[in-house]
C-alpha positions as CSV (number, residue, x, y, z in Angstrom):
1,X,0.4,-4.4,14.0
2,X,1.0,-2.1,16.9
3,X,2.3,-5.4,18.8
4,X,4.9,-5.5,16.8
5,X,6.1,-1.5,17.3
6,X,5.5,-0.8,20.4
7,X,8.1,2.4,20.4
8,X,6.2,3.6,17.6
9,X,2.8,3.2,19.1
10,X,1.4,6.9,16.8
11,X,3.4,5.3,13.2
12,X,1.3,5.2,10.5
13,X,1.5,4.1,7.2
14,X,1.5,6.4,4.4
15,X,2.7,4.6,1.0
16,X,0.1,4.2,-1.6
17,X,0.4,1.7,-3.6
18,X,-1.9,-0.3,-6.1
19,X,-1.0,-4.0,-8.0
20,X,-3.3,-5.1,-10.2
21,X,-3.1,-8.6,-11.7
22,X,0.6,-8.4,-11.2
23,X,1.4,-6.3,-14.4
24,X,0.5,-2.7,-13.9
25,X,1.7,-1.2,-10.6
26,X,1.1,2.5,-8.7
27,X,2.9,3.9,-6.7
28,X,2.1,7.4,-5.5
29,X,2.2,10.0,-2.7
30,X,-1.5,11.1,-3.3
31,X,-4.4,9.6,-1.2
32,X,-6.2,7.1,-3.6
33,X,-9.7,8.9,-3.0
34,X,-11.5,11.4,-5.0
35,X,-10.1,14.3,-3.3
36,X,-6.8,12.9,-3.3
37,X,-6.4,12.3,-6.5
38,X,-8.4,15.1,-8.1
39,X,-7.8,18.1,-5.6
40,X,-4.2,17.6,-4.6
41,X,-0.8,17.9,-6.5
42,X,1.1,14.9,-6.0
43,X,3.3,13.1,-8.1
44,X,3.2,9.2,-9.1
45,X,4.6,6.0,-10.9
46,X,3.2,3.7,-13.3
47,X,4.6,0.6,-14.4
48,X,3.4,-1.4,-17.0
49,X,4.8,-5.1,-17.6
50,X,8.0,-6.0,-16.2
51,X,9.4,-8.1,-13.2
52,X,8.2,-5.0,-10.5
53,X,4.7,-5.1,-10.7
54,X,5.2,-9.0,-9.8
55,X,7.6,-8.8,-7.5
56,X,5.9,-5.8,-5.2
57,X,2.9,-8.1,-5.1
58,X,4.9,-11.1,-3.7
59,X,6.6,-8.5,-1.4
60,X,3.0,-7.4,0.0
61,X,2.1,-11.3,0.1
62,X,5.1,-12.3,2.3
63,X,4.7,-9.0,4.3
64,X,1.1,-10.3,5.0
65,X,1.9,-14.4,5.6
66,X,4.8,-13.1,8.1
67,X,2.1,-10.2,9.6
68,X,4.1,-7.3,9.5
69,X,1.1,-6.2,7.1
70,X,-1.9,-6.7,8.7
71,X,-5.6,-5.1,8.6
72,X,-6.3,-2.0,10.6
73,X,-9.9,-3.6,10.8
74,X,-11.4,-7.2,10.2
75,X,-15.0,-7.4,8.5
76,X,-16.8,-4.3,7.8
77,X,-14.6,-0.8,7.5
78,X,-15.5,1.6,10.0
């Protein structure tokens, strides 16, 4: 939350990163869109299995229960 920088009020953030069901994990410098991923040369990590996919989904959880992560937007996305 911008609250929480305010001497970075134009930061952004730019990883990409996908868990899913705390066994595969992604972790990339493309944009996870169609363009992104299809009309760009990036490079990327996958993880299968392991104690990494598990514990960057804990980290993302404690990052959002202490609200350093937060939504850009509640409800609909613009």
């Amino acid at each position: 939350p911008i609250v929480s920088r305010p001497w970075l009020r134009g930061a952004k953030a730019h990883a990409k990163l996908a868990v899913a069901d705390r066994r595969t994990l992604v972790v990339s410098s493309a944009d996870l869109t169609r363009s992104g991923v299809a009309s760009t040369i990036e490079v990327g990590l996958l993880v299968r299995g392991g104690t990494t996919p598990v514990r960057v989904a804990e980290h993302i959880t404690e990052l959002q229960s202490r609200r350093v992560l937060a939504p850009l937007w509640k409800g609909r996305n613009r």
